[in-house]
C-alpha positions as CSV (number, residue, x, y, z in Angstrom):
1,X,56.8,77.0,52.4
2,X,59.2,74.9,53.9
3,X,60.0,73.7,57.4
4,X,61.9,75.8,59.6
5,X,66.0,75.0,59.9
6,X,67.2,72.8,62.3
7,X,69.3,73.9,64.9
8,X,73.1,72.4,64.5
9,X,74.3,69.8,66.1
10,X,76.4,69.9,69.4
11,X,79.7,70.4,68.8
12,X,82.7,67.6,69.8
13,X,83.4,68.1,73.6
14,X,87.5,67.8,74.0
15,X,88.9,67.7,77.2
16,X,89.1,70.1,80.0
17,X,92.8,70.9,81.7
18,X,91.9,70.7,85.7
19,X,93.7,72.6,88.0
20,X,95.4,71.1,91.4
21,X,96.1,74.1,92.8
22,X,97.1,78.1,91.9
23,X,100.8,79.5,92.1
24,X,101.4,83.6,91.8
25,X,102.7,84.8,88.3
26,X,104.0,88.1,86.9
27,X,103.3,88.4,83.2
28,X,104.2,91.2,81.4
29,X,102.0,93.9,81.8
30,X,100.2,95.9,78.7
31,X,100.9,99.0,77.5
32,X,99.2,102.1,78.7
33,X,97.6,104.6,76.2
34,X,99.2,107.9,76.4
35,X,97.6,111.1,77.0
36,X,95.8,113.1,74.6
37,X,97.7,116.7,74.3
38,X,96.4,119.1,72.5
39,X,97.5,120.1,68.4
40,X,98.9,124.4,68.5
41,X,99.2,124.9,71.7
42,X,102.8,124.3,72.7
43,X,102.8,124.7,76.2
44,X,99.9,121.9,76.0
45,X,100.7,118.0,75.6
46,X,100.5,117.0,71.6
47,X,97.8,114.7,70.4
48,X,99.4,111.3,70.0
49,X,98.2,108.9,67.1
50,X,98.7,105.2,66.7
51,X,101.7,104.2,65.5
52,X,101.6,103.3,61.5
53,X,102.7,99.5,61.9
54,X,100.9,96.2,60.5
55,X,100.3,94.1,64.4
56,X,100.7,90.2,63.9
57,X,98.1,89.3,65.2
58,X,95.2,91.1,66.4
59,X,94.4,91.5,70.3
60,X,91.1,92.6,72.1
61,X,90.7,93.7,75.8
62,X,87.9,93.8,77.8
63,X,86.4,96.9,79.1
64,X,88.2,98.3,82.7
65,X,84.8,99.8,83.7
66,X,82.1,97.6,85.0
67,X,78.4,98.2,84.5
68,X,77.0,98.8,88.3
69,X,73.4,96.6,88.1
70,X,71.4,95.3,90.7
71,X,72.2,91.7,92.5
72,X,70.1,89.0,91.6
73,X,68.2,87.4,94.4
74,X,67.3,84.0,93.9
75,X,64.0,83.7,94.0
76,X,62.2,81.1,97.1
77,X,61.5,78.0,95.3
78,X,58.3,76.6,97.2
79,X,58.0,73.2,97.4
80,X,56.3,71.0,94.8
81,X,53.8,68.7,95.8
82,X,54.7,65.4,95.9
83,X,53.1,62.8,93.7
84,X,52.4,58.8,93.7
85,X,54.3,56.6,92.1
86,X,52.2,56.0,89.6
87,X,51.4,59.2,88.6
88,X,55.1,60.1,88.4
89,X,55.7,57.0,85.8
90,X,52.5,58.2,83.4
91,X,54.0,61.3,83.4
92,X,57.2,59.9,82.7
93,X,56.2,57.8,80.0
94,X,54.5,60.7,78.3
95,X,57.3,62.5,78.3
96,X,59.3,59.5,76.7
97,X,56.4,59.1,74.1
98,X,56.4,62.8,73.3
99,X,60.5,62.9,72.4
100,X,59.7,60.1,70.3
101,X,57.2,61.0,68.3
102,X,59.0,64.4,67.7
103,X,62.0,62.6,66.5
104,X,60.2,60.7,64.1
105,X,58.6,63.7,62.5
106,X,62.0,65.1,63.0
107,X,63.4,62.5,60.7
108,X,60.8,62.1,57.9
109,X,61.2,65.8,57.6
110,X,65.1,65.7,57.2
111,X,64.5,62.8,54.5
112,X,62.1,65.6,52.7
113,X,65.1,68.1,53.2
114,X,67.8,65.8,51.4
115,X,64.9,65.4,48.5
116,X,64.4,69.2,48.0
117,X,68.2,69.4,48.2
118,X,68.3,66.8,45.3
119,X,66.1,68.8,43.0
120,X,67.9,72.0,44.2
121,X,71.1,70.0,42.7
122,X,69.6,68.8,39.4
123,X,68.1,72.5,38.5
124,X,71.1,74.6,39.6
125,X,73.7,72.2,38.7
126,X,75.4,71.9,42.0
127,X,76.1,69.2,44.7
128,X,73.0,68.4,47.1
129,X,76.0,69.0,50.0
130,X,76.5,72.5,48.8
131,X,72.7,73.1,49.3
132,X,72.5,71.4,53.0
133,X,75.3,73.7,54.2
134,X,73.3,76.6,53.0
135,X,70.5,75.2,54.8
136,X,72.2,73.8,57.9
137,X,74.9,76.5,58.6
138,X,76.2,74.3,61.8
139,X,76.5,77.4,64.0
140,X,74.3,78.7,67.0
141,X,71.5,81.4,65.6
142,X,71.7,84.3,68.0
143,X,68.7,86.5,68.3
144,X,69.2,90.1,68.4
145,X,67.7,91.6,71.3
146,X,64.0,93.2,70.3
147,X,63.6,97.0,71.6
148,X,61.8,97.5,75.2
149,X,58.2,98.1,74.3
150,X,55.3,99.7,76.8
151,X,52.5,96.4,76.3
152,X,55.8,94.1,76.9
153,X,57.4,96.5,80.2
154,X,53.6,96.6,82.1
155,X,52.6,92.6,81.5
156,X,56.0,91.9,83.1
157,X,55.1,94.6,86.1
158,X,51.7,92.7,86.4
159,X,52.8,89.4,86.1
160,X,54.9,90.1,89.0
161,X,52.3,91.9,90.9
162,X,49.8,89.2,90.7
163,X,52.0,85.7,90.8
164,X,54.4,86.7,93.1
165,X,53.3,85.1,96.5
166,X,50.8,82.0,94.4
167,X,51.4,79.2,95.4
168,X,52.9,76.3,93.2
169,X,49.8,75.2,90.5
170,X,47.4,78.7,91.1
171,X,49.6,81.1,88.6
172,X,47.8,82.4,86.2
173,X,48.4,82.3,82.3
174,X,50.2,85.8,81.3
175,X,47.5,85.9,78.5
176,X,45.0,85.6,80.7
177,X,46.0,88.5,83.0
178,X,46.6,90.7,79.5
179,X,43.2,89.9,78.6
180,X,41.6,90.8,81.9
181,X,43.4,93.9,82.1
182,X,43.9,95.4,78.7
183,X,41.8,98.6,79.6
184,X,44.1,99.0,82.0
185,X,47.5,99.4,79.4
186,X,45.1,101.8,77.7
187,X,44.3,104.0,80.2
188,X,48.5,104.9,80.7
189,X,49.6,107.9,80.2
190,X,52.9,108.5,78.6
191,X,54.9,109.2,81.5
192,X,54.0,105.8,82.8
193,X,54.7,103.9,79.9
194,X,57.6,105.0,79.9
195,X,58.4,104.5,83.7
196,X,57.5,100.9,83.1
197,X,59.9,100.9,79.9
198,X,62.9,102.0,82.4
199,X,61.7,100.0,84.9
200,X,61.9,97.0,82.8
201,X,65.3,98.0,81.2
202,X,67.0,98.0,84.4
203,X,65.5,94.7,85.3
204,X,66.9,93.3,81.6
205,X,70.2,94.7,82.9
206,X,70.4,93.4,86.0
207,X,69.6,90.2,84.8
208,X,72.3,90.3,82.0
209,X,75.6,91.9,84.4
210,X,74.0,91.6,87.8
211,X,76.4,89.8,90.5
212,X,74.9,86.2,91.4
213,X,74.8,86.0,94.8
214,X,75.3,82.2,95.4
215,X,78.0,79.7,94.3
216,X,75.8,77.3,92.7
217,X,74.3,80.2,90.6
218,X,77.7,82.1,89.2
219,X,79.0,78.0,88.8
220,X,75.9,77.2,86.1
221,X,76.2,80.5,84.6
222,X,79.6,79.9,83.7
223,X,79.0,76.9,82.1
224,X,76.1,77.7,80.5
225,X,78.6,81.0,78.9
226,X,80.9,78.5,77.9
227,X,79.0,76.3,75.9
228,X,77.4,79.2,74.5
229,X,80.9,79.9,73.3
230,X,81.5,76.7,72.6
231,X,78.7,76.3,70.0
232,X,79.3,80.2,68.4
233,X,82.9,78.7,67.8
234,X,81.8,75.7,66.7
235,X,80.0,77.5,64.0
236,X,82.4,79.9,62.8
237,X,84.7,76.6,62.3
238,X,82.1,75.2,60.0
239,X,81.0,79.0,58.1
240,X,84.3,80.5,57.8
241,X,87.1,77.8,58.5
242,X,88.8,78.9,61.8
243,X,90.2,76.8,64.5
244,X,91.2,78.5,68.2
245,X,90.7,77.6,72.0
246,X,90.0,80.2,74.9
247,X,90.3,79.9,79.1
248,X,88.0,80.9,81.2
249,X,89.2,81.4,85.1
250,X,87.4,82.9,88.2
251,X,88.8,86.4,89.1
252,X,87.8,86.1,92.8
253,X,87.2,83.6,96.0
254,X,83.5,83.6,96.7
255,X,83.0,80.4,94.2
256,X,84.6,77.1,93.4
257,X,85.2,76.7,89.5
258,X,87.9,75.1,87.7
259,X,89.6,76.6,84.6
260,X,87.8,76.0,81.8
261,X,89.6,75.4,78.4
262,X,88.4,75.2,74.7
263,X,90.3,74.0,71.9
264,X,88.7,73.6,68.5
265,X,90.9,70.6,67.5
266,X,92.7,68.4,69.9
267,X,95.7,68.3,67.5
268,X,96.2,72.3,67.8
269,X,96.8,71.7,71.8
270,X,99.3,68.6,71.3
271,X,101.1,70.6,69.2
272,X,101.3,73.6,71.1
273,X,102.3,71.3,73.8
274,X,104.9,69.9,72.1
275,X,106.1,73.1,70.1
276,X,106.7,75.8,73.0
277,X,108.8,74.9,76.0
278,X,107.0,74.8,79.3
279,X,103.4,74.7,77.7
280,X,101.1,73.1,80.3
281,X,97.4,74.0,80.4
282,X,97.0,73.3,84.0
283,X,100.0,75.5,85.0
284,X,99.2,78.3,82.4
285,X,95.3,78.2,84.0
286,X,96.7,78.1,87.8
287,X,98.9,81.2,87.0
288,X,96.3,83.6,85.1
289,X,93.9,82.3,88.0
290,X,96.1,83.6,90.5
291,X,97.1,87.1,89.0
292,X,93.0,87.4,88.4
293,X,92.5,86.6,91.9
294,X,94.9,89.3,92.9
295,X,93.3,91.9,90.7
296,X,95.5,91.7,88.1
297,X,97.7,94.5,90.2
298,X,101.6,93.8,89.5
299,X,102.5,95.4,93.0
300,X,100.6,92.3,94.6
301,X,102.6,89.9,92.6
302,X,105.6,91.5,93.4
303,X,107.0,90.6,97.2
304,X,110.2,92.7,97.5
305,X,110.7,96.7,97.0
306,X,113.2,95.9,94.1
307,X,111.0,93.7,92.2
308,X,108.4,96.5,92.5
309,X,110.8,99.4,91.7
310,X,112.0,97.5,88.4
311,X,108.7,96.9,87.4
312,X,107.9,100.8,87.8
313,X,110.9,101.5,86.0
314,X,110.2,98.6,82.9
315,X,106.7,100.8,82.8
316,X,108.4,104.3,82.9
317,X,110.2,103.3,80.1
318,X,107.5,101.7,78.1
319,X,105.1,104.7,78.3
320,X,108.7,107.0,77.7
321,X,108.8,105.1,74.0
322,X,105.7,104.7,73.4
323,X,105.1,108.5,73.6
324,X,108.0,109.3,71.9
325,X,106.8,106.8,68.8
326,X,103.5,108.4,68.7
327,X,104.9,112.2,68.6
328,X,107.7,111.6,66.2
329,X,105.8,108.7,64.1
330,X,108.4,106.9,64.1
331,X,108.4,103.0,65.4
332,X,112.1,102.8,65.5
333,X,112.5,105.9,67.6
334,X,114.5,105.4,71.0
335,X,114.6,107.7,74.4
336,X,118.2,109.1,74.3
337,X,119.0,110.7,78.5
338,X,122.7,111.3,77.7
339,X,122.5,113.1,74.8
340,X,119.1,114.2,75.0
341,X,119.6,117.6,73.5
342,X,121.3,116.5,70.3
343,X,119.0,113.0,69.9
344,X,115.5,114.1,70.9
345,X,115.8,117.2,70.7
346,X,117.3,118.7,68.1
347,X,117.1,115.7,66.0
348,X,112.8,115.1,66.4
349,X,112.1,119.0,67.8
350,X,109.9,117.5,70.9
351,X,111.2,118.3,74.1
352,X,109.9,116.0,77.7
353,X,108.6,118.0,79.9
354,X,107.0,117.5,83.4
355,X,109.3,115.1,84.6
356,X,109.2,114.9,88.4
357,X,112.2,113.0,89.4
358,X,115.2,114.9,90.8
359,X,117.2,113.7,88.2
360,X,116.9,113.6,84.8
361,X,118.1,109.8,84.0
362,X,117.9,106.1,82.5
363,X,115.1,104.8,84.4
364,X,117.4,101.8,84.9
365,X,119.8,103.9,87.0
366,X,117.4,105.6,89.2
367,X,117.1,104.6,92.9
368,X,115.0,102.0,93.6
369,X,112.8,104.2,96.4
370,X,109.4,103.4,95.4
371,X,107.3,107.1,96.1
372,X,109.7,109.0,93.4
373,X,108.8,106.2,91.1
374,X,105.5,105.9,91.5
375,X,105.1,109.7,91.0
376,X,106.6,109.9,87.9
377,X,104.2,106.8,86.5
378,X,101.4,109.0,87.5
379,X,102.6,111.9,86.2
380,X,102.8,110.0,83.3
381,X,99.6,108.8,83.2
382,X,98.3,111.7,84.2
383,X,100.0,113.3,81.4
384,X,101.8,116.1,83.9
385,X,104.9,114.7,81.8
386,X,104.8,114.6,78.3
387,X,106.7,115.7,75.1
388,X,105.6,118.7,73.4
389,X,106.4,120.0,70.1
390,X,109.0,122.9,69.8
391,X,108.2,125.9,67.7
392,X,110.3,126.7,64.9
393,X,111.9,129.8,66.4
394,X,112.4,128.3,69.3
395,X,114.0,125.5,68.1
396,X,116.8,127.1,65.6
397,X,118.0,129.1,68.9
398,X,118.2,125.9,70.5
399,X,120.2,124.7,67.6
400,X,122.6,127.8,67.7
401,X,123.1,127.3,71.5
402,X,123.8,123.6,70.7
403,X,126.6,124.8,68.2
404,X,128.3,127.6,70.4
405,X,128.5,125.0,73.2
406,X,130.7,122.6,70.8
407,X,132.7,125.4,69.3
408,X,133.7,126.2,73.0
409,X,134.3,122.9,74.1
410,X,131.7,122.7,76.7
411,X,129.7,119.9,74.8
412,X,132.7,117.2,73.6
413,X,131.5,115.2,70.6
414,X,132.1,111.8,70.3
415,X,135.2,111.0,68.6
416,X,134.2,108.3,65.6
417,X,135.5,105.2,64.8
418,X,138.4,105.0,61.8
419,X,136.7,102.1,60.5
420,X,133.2,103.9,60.5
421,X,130.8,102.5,57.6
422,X,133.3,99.4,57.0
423,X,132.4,95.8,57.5
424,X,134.7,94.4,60.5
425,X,135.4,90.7,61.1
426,X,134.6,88.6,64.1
427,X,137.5,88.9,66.5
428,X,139.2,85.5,67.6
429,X,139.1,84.2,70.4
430,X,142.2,82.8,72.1
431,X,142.0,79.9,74.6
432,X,144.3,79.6,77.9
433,X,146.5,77.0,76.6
434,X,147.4,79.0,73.5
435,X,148.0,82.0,76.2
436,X,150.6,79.8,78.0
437,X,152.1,78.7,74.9
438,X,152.2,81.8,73.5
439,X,154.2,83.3,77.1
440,X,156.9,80.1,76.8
441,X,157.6,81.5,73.4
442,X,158.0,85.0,73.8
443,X,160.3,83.6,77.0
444,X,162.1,81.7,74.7
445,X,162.9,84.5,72.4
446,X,163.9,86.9,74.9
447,X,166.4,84.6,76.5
448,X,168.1,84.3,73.3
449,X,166.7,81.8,71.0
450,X,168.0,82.7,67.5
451,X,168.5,86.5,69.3
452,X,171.2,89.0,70.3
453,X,171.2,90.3,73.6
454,X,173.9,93.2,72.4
455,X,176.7,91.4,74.8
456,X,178.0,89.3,72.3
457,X,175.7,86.3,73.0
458,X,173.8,85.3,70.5
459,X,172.4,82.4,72.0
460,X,170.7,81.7,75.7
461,X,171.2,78.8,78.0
462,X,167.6,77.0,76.2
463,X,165.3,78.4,78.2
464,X,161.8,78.8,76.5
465,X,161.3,76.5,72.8
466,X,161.6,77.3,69.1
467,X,158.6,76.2,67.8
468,X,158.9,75.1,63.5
469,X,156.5,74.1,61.3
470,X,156.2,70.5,59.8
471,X,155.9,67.0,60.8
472,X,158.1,64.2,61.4
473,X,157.3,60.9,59.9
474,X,154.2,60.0,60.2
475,X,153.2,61.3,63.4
476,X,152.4,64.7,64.7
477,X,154.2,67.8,64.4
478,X,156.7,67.9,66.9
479,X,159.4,71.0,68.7
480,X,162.8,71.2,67.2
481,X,165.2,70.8,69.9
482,X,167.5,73.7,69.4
483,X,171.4,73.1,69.3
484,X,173.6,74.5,71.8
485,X,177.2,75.8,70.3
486,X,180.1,76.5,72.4
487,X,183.0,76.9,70.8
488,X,183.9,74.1,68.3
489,X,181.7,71.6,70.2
490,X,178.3,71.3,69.2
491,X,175.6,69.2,71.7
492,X,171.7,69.3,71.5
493,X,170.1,70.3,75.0
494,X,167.2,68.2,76.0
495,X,164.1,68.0,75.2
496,X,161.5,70.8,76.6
497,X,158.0,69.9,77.1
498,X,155.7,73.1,75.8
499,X,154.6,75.8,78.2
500,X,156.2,77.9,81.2
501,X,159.6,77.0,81.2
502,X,160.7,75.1,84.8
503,X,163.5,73.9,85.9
504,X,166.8,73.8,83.8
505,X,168.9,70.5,84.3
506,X,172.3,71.4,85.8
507,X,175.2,71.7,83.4
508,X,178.1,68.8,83.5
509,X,181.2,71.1,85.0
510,X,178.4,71.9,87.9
511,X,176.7,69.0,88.3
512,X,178.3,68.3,92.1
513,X,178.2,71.7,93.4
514,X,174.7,72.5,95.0
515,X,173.0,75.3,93.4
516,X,172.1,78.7,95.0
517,X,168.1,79.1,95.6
518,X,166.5,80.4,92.7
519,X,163.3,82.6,92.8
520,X,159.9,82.2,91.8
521,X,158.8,83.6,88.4
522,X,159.7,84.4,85.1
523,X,163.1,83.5,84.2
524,X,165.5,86.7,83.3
525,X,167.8,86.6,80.4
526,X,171.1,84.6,81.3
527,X,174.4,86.9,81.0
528,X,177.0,86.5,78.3
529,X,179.8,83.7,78.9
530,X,183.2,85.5,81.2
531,X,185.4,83.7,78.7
532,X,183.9,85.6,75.7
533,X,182.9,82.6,73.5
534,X,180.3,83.1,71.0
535,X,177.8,81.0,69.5
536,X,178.2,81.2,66.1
């Protein structure tokens, strides 16, 4: 036989995110299960199944129901008699002597270990490593909790009854009392056996989920949990190659404890640090903290009514969907309130039914009065509202109703697009100084530009430009400046700039008279010449 396995070693410590203080948070809030209907019965609710889809990742909740137990009392802790000096550094020194010795054994059996996984190596033909991780696993071994026996429940009810009030150094050995009073176990009958086997299994369970009743007690548990975790972690890493991190806050105010966080490898929380925006253990911790501490209740979160009535409506809708998924099967499917004969109907044969707002609507465009809201979550919940499945019969009258309505006109079906089932470009966007370009041209052309205004003239006074293509030289494109015919003489007008048109310069034959006031806006088209000359 061999010597028994080591226990692992401790597992690298990484740092802990400390909290300065808690600010309120409002994460989203999970899903609700919906109500269990039954199969036939169509007046009844349907039984809903879990959507068919493949999750990314996988996600477990704790329990909402909490095991009532006893609270633990800590137990009076009588005073130890004190001891010389000397007595207390023999002691110590024993103690020190003791840990040394073991650690040597310790070692020389470790060196016998490596030797046996040598010979292990040279008969199977493997690595001595391979052999030492089969041997030294590197995770925490967790017993399994043996079964409540009678001999085990009464030695724990006498142990109690006899060393209860003894004073420090005058308990007796448990073996001892078992011996003294064996006769005693012998003697039970089975009904008390088996009321000190229930009296011993609530005792287990108070100890295991019983509420510790001072700070410095629910403080060490929680780190003694944690490093529990730590090391069953710590092991999986090694066994099956997984890397993670959890956080640990306190859910109330009766006991100071910081957040406590776990990563498996330092690197995973840089990068998450660096990789998602706003990633900051301490915040993250101080948030989940504070939502915990207001019993994870969304309407304590919440200050205002409309914050409150928008997250009643957000879980209206959710529960909406997520019934109508699990009826139909259908992931994809979407609640339809406009057309909600054609679309839920008619298209999926499931009617809702039970709803108890006074209007049948978007949850978005319901009022924001909380009571009507908060009834309609709980009939949800309740399952008072729920889709049920429409017989067949039922439903094809439904359907001939449906069609009568749109023969008659009373239901108008939407018209549908004439590009229907064709691919469509983007649509351009044009910017404001193409706009104002585009305005000076169509000025331009409707004072005459290269036009006929049906009086004879063919050509305007230059208001607005005439833009050509091409460049000139090497520089930039630039505006042709149009030419100006009257009669046999031909002169160029002067240069526009580009935009609204603004003020024209006066003409030569008027260029000493003042001219009349001219109103603001658009210019209007200029009337043909009195003498009848044409541009030609």
């Amino acid at each position: 036989m061999h010597p028994p396995v080591l226990p692992p070693p401790q597992p690298p410590r990484h740092d802990t995110c400390h909290q300065p203080g808690a600010s309120s948070s409002s994460p989203s809030p999970p899903h609700a299960t919906s109500p269990n209907p039954a199969d036939h019965d169509s007046s009844a609710p349907i039984t809903t199944s879990p959507i068919p889809t493949t999750p990314a990742v996988t996600m477990t909740y704790g329990p909402s129901t909490r095991i009532v137990a006893h609270p633990l009392v800590p137990s009076k802790r009588p005073l130890a008699p004190k001891l010389p000096a000397a007595q207390r550094a023999a002691m110590t020194a024993a103690s020190r002597s003791k840990r040394e010795a073991l650690a040597q054994d310790l070692e020389s059996w470790y060196e016998g270990v490596k030797d046996f996984a040598s010979q292990l190596a040279e008969k199977y033909n493997q690595k001595p490593d391979h052999y030492l991780q089969l041997m030294f696993s590197g995770g925490a071994k967790r017993h399994k909790e043996r079964k409540v026996n009678a001999y085990n429940a009464w030695s724990s009810a006498i142990a109690k009854e006899i060393n209860d009030d003894a004073e420090p150094g005058e308990a007796q050995r448990l073996v001892n009392m078992q011996h003294d009073r064996i006769d005693e176990y012998h003697a039970l009958s089975k009904e008390e056996k088996s009321k000190y086997i229930k009296q011993f299994e609530e005792e287990r369970e108070s100890r295991k989920f019983g509420t510790r009743l001072t700070q410095r007690g629910r403080a060490n548990d929680m780190t003694h949990v944690c490093q529990e975790i730590e090391k069953m972690i710590y092991g999986l890493k090694n066994r099956a190659g997984v890397d993670g991190f959890f956080c640990l806050v306190r859910n109330n105010t009766e006991f100071q404890s910081k957040p406590y966080w776990y990563f498996t490898d330092e690197r995973l929380e840089r990068y998450l640090r660096g990789r998602i925006r706003g990633w900051d253990c301490v915040n993250i911790a101080a948030q989940a903290e504070a939502f915990c501490i207001a019993g994870c209740d969304f309407t304590t979160i919440y200050k205002t009514s409309k914050d409150k009535a928008e997250y009643l409506k957000s879980e209206i809708r959710d529960k909406i969907r997520t019934m109508l998924c699990a009826i139909t099967g259908n992931p994809n499917a979407v609640m339809n309130y406009t057309n909600h004969e054609q679309e839920i109907v008619l298209r999926y044969g499931v009617e809702l039914v039970g709803w108890t707002h006074s209007q049948f609507t978007n949850p978005s465009a319901i009022s924001t009065s909380l009571p009507p809201l908060r009834s309609l979550l709980a009939a949800l919940e309740s399952g008072v509202c729920h889709f049920r499945r429409i017989p067949p019969t039922e439903l094809a009258a439904r359907q001939q109703a449906y069609d009568l309505k749109v023969m008659t006109g009373v239901v108008a079906l939407r018209k549908q697009r004439s590009d229907a089932g064709k691919p469509r470009k983007k649509r351009k966007r044009v910017d404001a100084e193409s706009d104002e370009e585009g305005e000076g041209d169509t000025e331009g052309a409707d004072d005459g530009q290269g036009g006929c205004d049906g009086q004879g003239a063919d050509v305007g006074e230059g208001h607005g430009n005439s833009r050509q293509g091409g460049s000139s030289g090497d520089g930039p494109a630039t505006v042709q400046t149009p030419v100006v015919m009257t009669g046999s003489a031909t002169t160029e007008a002067p240069p526009k700039k580009r935009g609204r048109p603004g003020k024209q310069p006066a003409s030569q034959e008027n260029e000493g008279e003042p001219r009349p006031p001219q109103k603001r806006g658009r210019a209007r088209k200029q009337a043909a010449p009195a003498d009848g000359q044409s541009a030609a």
